[in-house]
C-alpha positions as CSV (number, residue, x, y, z in Angstrom):
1,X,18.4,18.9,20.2
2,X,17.7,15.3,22.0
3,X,16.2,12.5,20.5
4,X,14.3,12.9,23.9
5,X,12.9,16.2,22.8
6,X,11.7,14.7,19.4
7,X,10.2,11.8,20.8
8,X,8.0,13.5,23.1
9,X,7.4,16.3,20.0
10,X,6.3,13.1,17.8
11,X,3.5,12.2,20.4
12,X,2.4,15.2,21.3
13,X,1.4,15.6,17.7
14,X,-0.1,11.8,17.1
15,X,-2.0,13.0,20.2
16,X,-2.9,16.0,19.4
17,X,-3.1,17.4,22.6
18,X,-0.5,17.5,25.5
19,X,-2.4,16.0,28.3
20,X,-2.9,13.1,25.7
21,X,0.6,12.7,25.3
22,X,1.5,13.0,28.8
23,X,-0.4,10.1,30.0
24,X,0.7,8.1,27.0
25,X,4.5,9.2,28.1
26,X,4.1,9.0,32.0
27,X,5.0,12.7,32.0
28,X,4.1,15.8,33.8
29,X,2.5,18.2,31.2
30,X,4.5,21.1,33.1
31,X,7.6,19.3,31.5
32,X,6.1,18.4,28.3
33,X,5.7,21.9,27.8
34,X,9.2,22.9,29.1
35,X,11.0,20.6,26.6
36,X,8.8,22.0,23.4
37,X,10.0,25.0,24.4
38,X,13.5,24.4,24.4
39,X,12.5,23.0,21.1
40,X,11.2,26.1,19.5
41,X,13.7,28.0,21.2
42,X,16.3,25.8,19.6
43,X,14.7,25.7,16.0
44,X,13.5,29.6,16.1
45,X,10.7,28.9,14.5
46,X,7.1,27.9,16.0
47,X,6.1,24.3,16.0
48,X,2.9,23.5,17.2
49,X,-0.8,25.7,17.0
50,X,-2.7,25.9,20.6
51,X,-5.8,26.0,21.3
52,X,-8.3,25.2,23.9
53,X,-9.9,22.0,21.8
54,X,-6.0,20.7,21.1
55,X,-2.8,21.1,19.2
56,X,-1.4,21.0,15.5
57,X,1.7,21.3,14.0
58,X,2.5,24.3,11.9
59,X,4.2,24.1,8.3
60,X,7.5,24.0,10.2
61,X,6.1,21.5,13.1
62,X,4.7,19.3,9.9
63,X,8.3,18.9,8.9
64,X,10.2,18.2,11.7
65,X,7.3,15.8,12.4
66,X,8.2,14.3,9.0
67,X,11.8,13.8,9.5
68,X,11.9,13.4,13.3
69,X,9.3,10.2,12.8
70,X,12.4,8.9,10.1
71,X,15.5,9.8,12.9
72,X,13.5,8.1,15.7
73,X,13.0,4.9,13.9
74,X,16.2,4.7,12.7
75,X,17.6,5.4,16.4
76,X,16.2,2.1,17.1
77,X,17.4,0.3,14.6
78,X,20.8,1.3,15.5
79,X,20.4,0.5,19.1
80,X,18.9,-3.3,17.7
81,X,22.0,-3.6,15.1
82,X,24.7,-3.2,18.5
83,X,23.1,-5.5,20.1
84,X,22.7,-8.2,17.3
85,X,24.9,-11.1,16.6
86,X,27.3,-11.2,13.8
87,X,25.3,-12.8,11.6
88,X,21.5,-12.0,12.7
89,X,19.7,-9.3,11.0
90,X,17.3,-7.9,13.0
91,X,15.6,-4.2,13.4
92,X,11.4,-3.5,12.5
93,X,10.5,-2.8,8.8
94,X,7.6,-1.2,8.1
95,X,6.2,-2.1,4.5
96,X,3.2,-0.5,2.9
97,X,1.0,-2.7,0.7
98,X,-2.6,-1.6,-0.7
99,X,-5.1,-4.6,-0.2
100,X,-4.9,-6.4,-4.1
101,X,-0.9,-6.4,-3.7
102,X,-1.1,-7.5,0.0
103,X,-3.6,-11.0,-1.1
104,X,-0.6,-11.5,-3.9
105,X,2.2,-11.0,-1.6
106,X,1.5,-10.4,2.0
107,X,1.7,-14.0,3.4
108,X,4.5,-15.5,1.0
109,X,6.6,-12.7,2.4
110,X,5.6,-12.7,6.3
111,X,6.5,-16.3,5.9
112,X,9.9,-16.2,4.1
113,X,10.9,-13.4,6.4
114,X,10.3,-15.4,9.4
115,X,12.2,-18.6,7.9
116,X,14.8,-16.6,6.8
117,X,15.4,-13.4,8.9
118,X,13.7,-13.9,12.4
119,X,15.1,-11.8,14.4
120,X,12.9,-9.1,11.8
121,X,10.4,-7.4,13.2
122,X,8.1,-7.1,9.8
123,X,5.5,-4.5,10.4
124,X,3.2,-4.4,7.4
125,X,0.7,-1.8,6.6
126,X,-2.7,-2.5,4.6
127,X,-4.2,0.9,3.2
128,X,-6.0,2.3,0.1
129,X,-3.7,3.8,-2.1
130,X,-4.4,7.0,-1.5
131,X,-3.7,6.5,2.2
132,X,-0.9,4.5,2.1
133,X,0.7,8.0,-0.2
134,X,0.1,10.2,2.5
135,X,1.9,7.5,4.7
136,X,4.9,7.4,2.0
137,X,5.2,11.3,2.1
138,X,5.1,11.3,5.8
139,X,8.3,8.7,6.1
140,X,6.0,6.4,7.8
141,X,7.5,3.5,5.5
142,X,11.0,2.0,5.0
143,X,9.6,-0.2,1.7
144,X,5.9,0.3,0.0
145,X,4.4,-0.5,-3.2
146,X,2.1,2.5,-4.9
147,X,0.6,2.5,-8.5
148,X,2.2,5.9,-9.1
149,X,5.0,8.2,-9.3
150,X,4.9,10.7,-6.1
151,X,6.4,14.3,-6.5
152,X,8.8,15.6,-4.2
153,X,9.0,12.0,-1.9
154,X,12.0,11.3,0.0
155,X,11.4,7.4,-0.7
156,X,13.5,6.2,-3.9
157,X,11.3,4.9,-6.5
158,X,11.4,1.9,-9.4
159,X,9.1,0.3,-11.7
160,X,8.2,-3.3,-10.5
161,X,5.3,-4.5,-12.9
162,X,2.7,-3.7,-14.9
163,X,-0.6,-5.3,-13.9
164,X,-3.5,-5.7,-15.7
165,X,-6.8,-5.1,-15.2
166,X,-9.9,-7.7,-16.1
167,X,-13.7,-8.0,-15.5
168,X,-14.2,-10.3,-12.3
169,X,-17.2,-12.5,-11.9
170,X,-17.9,-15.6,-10.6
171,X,-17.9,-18.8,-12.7
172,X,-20.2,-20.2,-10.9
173,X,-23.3,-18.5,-10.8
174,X,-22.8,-15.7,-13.2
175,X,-25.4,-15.5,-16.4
176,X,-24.6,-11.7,-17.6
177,X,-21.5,-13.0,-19.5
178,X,-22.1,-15.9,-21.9
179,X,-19.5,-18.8,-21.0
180,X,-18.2,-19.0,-24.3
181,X,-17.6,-14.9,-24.0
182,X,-13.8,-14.6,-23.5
183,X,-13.5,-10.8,-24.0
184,X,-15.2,-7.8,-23.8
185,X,-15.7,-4.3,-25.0
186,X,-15.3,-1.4,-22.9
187,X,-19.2,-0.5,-24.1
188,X,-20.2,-3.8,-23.0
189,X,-18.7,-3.6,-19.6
190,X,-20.2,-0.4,-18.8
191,X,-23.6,-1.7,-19.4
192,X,-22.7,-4.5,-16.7
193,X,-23.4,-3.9,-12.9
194,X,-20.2,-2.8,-12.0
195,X,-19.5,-2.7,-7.9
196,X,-16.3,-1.0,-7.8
197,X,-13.9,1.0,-5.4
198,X,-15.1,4.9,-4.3
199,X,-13.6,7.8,-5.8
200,X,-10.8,8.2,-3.4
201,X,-8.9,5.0,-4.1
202,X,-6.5,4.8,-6.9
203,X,-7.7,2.4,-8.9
204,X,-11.2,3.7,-9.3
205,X,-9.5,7.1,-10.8
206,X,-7.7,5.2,-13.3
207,X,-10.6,3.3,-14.2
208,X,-13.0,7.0,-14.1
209,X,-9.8,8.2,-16.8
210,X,-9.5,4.8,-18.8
211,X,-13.5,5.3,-19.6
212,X,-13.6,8.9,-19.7
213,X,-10.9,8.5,-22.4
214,X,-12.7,5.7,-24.6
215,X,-15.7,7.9,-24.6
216,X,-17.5,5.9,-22.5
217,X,-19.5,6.5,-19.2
218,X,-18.7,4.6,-15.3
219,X,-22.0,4.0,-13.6
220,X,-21.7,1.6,-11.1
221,X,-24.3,0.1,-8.9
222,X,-22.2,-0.2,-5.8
223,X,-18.9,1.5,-4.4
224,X,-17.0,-0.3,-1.7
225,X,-13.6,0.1,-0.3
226,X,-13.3,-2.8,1.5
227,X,-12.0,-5.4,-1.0
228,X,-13.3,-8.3,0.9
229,X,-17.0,-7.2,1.3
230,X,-16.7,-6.4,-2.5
231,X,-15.5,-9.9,-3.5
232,X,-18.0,-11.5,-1.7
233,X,-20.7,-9.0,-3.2
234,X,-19.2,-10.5,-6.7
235,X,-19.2,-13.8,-6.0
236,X,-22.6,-13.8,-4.7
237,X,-23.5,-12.9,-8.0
238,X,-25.0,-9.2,-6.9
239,X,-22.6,-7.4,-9.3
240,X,-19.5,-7.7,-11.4
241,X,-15.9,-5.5,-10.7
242,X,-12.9,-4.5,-12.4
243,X,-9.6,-5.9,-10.4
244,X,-6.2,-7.2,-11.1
245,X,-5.9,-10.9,-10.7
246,X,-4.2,-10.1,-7.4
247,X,-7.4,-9.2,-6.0
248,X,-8.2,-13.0,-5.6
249,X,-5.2,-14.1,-4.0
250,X,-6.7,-13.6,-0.7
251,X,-10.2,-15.2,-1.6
252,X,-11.1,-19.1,-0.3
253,X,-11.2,-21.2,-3.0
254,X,-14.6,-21.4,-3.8
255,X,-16.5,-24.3,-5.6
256,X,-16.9,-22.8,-9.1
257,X,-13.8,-20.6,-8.9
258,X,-14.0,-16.8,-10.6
259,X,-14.0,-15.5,-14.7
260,X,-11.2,-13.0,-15.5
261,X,-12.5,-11.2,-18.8
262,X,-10.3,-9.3,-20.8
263,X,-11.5,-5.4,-21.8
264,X,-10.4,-6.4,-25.5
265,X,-10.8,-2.7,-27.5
266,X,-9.1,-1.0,-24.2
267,X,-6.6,-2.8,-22.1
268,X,-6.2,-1.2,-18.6
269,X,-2.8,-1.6,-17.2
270,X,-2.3,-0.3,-13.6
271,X,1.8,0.2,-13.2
272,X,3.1,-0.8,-9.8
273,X,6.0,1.1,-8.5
274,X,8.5,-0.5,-5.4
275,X,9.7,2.7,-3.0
276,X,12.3,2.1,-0.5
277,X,14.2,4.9,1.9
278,X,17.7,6.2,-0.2
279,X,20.5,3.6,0.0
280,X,22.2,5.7,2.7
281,X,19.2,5.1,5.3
282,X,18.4,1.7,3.9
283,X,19.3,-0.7,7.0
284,X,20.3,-4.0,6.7
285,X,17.2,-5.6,7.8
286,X,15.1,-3.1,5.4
287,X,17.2,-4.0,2.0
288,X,16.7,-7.8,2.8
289,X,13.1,-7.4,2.9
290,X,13.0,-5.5,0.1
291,X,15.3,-8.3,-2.1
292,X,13.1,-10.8,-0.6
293,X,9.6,-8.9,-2.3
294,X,11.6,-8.8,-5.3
295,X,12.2,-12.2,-5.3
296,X,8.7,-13.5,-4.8
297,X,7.3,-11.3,-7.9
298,X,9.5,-12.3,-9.9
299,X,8.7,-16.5,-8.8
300,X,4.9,-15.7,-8.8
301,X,5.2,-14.2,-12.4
302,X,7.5,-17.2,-13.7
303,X,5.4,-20.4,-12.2
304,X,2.3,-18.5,-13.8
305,X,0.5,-17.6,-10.2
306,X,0.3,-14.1,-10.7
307,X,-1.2,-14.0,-14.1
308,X,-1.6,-10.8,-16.5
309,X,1.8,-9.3,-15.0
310,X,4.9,-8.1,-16.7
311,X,8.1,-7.5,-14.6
312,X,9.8,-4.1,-15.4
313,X,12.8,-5.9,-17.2
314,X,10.3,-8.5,-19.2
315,X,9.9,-6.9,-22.9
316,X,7.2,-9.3,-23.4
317,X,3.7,-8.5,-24.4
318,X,1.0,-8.9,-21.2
319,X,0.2,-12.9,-20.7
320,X,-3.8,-13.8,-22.4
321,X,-5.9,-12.3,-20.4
322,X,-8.4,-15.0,-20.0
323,X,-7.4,-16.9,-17.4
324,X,-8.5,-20.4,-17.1
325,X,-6.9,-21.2,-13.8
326,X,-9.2,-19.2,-12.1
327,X,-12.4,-20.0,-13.6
């Protein structure tokens, strides 16, 4: 087997179809189709499903797929590492962030990479949760950052923080929450106009569970999953949501600022988890960017930025949940 062979596999399946990936490689389909061959031959098992509207890889092409996607990045990395100086890290890392977690951390960490590491190529990848999972299980990531514990995922896993959840309004022009109202009950924030996340995304199934579980029905009057039209749908007044405090790093600073409410007779705690490939096929540049994440939750926790957080090793109760800083 040649990496050559499994590069050419790989794109013949992001194509899905190999007149696709012969244009996007510069070669002939005739030999496209000689080298899958071999490749079959070689594995004994069949890879890829034809037919006349395109290709698809079978159970056994879905895992070579899988792994080949891993061997080719790291092939590259190797070939960047021999040619690096001494004492240059460079190489690509690809880091998975869902949108909330990429306003909190996305930009401090794109800009201590470049200060520190530049020769890193930092390649990072906003997504739903749900989406960025299937991207975990697919080896698609050397470092991400996912709100659950995945089954059967070569990625190594570790608690990171707990986060918690608050009703988000804006201070300025919202009326449905008295301003001397610092907490509510669950009851009481499902009779506001909640505009929150669709059923596929993460947080909106822990929040479906978190009500179903205090007895108490999830009727909103919007679902969006684009977390910037959302916030702007909230601080425009047209409907409250339920977010961790993250979700505003990435918001101007507006005039009035934004009201975090705490859920007082049900706390809602979303648990963030860091994955990162094994320490075997860690590289260098990889397990710097993932000391550097690290190191910025655990300053935005300590100067107070990220409010509402708890770092896996703090034993401390959650911070107050009403957070004057932002409102």
């Amino acid at each position: 087997m040649e990496m050559r062979q499994l590069r050419y596999f790989v794109q013949i399946v992001e194509s899905g179809s190999l007149a696709k990936a012969s244009q996007t490689l510069y070669v002939s389909q005739p030999s496209l189709s000689q080298q899958l061959a071999k490749l079959e031959d070689e594995i004994g098992r069949k890879l890829l499903n034809r037919t006349a509207r395109g290709v698809w890889p079978t159970s056994h092409g879905q895992a070579l797929y899988n792994h080949a996607i891993f061997l080719l990045r790291q092939f590259n990395q190797t070939k960047a590492i021999a040619r690096q100086e001494v004492s240059q890290l460079t190489g690509q890392v690809c880091v998975g962030l869902a949108p909330t977690t990429l306003g909190a951390l996305g930009l401090p960490l794109l800009e201590r990479i470049r200060g520190t590491h530049p020769g890193i190529l930092l390649n990072i990848i906003e997504g739903m949760s749900g989406h960025l999972e299937q991207l975990a299980r697919a080896g698609q990531f050397d470092i991400a950052v996912l709100f659950r514990k995945l089954p059967a995922i070569e990625l190594v896993s570790e608690p990171l923080l707990d986060e918690q959840l608050f009703v988000i309004a804006s201070a300025g022009c919202c009326s449905r929450i008295p301003s001397h109202v610092q907490a509510l009950s669950l009851r009481e924030v499902a009779e506001l106009p909640l505009i929150l996340p669709t059923a596929a995304h993460g947080l909106r199934r822990r929040l479906a569970m978190e009500f179903e579980h205090g007895g108490v029905p999830l009727q909103p009057v919007a679902e969006i999953d684009s977390l910037s039209l959302l916030m702007n749908c909230v601080e425009r007044d047209i409907g409250l949501s339920i977010q961790p405090v993250s979700a505003l790093f990435a918001r101007p600073a507006s005039s009035h600022g934004w009201r975090c409410v705490e859920i007082s007779d049900h706390p809602i705690v979303r648990k963030n988890y860091l994955y990162a490939q094994p320490p075997d096929k860690l590289s260098p540049a990889a397990h710097a960017v993932r000391e550097h994440l690290r190191e910025l939750v655990r300053g935005l926790a300590a100067e107070g930025t990220w409010r509402g957080i708890v770092l896996h090793e703090d034993p401390d109760m959650l911070e107050d949940s009403v957070l004057p800083g932002f409102g």
